[in-house]
C-alpha positions as CSV (number, residue, x, y, z in Angstrom):
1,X,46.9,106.8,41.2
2,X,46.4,103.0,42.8
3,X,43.7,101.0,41.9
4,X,42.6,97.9,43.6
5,X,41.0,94.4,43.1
6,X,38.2,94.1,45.7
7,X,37.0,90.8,46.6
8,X,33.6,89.8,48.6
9,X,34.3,86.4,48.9
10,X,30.5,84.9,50.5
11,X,31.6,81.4,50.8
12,X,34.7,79.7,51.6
13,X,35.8,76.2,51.1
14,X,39.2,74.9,51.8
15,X,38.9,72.4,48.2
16,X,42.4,71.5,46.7
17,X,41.5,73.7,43.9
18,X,41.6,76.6,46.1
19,X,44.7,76.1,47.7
20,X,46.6,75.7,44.2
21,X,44.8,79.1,43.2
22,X,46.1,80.3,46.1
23,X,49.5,78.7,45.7
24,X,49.9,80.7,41.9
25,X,48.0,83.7,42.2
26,X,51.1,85.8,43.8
27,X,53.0,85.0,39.8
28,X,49.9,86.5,38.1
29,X,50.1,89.4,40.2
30,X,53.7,90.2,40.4
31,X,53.9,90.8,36.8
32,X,51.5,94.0,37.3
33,X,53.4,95.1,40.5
34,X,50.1,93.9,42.7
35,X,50.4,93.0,46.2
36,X,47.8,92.2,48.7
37,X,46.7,94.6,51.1
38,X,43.9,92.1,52.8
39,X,43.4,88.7,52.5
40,X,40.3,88.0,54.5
41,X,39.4,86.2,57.6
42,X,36.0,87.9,58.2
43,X,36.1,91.2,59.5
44,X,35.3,92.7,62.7
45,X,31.7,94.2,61.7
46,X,31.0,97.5,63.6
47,X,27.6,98.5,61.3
48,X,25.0,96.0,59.4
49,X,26.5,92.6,58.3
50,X,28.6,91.4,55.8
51,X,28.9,87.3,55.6
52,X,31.9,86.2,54.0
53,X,35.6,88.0,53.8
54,X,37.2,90.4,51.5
55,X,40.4,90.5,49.7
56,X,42.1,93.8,48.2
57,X,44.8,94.2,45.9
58,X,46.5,96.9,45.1
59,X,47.9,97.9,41.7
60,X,49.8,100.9,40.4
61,X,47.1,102.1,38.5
62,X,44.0,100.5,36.7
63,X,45.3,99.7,33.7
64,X,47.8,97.3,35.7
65,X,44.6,96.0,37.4
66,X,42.9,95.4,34.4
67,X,45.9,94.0,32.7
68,X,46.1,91.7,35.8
69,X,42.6,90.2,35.6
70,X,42.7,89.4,31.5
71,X,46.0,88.1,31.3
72,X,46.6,84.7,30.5
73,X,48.5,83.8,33.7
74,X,45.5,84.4,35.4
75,X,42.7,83.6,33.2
76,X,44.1,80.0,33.4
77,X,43.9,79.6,37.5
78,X,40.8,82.0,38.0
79,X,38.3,78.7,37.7
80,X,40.3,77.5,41.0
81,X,38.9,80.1,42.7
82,X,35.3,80.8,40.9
83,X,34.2,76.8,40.7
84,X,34.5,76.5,44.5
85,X,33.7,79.9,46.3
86,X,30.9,82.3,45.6
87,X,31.8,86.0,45.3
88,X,32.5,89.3,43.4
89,X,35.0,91.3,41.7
90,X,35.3,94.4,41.6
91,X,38.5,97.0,39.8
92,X,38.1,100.2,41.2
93,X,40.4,103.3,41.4
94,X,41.7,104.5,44.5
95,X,41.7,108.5,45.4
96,X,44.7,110.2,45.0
97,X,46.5,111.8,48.4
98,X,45.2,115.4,48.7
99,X,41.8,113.5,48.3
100,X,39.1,115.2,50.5
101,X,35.5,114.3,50.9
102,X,34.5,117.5,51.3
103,X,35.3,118.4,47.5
104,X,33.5,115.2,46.8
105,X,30.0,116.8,48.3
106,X,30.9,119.9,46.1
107,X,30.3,117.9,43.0
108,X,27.1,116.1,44.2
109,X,26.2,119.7,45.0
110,X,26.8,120.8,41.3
111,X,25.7,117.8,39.8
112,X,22.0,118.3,41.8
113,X,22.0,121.7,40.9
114,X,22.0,123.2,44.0
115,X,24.1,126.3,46.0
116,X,27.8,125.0,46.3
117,X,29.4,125.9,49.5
118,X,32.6,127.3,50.1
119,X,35.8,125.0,48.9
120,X,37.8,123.0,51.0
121,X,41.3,123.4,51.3
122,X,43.2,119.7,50.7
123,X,45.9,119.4,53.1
């Protein structure tokens, strides 16, 4: 199942630093068969607000993800990034592809205790 690195990324500054980090990171991540996915300019924001861009990396699974983020390759340029732009991090498994929300309120249903309704059929 993929997983993916998430970034919120609040404040951007175009510092030397940065562009090195962003000169290396693509040899941290090809190790771990990551690619990106997004790599911000600020979104178009159709609900509530969200200052800053976003980044998202896919990896095969989270273990790659993981393996990605503590490995030495890019332990040594992740200060490039974190000492000049303010943001968050976050490794998070994607759903597979007979995913359906509707199986998703089935559990919250369960997990409240309350009458589950009749399953959905993936497709």
């Amino acid at each position: 199942m993929p997983a993916y690195g998430f970034a919120h990324l609040r404040s951007r500054r175009n510092h030397s630093d940065v562009i090195e980090y962003l000169e290396r990171i693509q040899a941290t991540l090809d190790p771990f068969a990551g690619r990106f996915v997004i790599h911000g300019p600020p979104a178009e924001v159709v609900e509530g607000s969200w200052p800053g861009s976003m980044v998202l990396i896919e990896f095969p699974g989270l273990a790659d993800a993981r393996a990605w983020y503590d490995s030495s390759a890019y332990r040594a340029i992740l200060h490039l990034r974190t000492d000049h732009i303010e943001g968050d991090l976050l490794l998070i498994e994607g759903v597979g592809p007979n995913y359906h929300p509707a199986e998703r309120a089935r559990k919250l249903q369960e997990e409240a205790g309350r009458p589950v309704g009749p399953a959905v059929a993936p497709r």
